[in-house]
C-alpha positions as CSV (number, residue, x, y, z in Angstrom):
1,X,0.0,0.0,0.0
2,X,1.0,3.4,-0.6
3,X,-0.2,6.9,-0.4
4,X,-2.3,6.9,-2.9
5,X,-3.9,3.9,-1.8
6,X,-4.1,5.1,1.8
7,X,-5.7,8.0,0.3
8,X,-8.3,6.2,-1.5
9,X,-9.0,4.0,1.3
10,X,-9.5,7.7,3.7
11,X,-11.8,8.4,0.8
12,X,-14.5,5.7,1.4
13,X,-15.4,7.2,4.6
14,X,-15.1,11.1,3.7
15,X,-16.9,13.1,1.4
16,X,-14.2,13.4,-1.3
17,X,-10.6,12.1,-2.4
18,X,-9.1,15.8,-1.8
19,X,-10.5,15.6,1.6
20,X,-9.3,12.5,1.9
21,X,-5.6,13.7,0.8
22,X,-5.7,16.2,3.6
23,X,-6.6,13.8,6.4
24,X,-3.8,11.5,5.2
25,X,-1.3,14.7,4.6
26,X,-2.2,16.4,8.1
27,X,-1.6,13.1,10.4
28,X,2.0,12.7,8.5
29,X,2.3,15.9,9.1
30,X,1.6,15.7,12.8
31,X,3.5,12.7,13.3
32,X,6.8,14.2,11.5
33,X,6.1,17.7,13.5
34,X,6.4,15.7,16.7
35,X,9.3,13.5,16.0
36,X,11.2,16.9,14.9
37,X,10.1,18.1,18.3
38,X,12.0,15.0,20.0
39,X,8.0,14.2,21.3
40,X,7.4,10.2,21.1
41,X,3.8,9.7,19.1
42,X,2.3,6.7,20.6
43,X,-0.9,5.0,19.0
44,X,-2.7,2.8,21.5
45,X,-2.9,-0.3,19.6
46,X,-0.9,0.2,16.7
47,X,2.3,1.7,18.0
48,X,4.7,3.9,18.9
49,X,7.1,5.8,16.9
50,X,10.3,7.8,18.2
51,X,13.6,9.3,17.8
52,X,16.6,7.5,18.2
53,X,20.2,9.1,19.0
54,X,22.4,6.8,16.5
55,X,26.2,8.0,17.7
56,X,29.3,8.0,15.7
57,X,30.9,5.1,14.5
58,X,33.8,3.7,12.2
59,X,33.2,2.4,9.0
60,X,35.0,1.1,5.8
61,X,34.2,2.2,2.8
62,X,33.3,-1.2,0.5
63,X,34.9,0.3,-3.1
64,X,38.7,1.2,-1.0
65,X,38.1,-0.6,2.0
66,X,39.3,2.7,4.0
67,X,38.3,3.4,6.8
68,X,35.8,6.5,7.6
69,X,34.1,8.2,10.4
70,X,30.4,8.0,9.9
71,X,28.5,10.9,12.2
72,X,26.1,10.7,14.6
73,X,22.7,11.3,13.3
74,X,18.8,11.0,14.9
75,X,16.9,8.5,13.6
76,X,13.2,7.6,13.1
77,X,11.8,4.7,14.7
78,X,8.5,2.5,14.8
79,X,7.7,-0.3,17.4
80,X,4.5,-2.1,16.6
81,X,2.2,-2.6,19.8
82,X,0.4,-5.2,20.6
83,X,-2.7,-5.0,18.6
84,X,-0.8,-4.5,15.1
85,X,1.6,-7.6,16.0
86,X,-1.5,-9.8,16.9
87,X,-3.1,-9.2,13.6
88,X,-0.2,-9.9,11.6
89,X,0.8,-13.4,12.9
């Protein structure tokens, strides 16, 4: 599924596919907002997603095989909860 299809899927229970579009567009929207914020976003029953502190490691580039410094960064991240895992099995 993508966007589009999540979008089309919003649509069935709004009036209209642009409506729909928004809905879709403003709860990425606040989920990004918050993660930039450092907030956690957590969905009773689907999951949670955070921001992870990833910190600075060595690493070889594969083409040389030198060896570089690659920079801590902030990462995205999604743990399903309980009631997304059971209907998955």
């Amino acid at each position: 599924m993508n966007k589009e299809d999540l979008v089309r899927e919003v649509a069935k229970v709004v009036a209209t596919k642009k409506e729909a579009e928004a809905v879709v567009d403003s709860v990425f929207g606040a989920i990004t907002k918050a993660l930039k914020e450092g907030d956690r976003v957590n969905l009773a029953g689907f999951g949670t997603f955070t921001v992870v502190d990833k910190p600075s490691r060595k690493g070889r580039n594969p083409k040389t095989g030198e060896e570089i410094d690659i920079a801590a960064k902030k990462v995205p991240k999604f743990n399903p909860g309980k009631g997304l895992k059971d209907v998955v099995k």
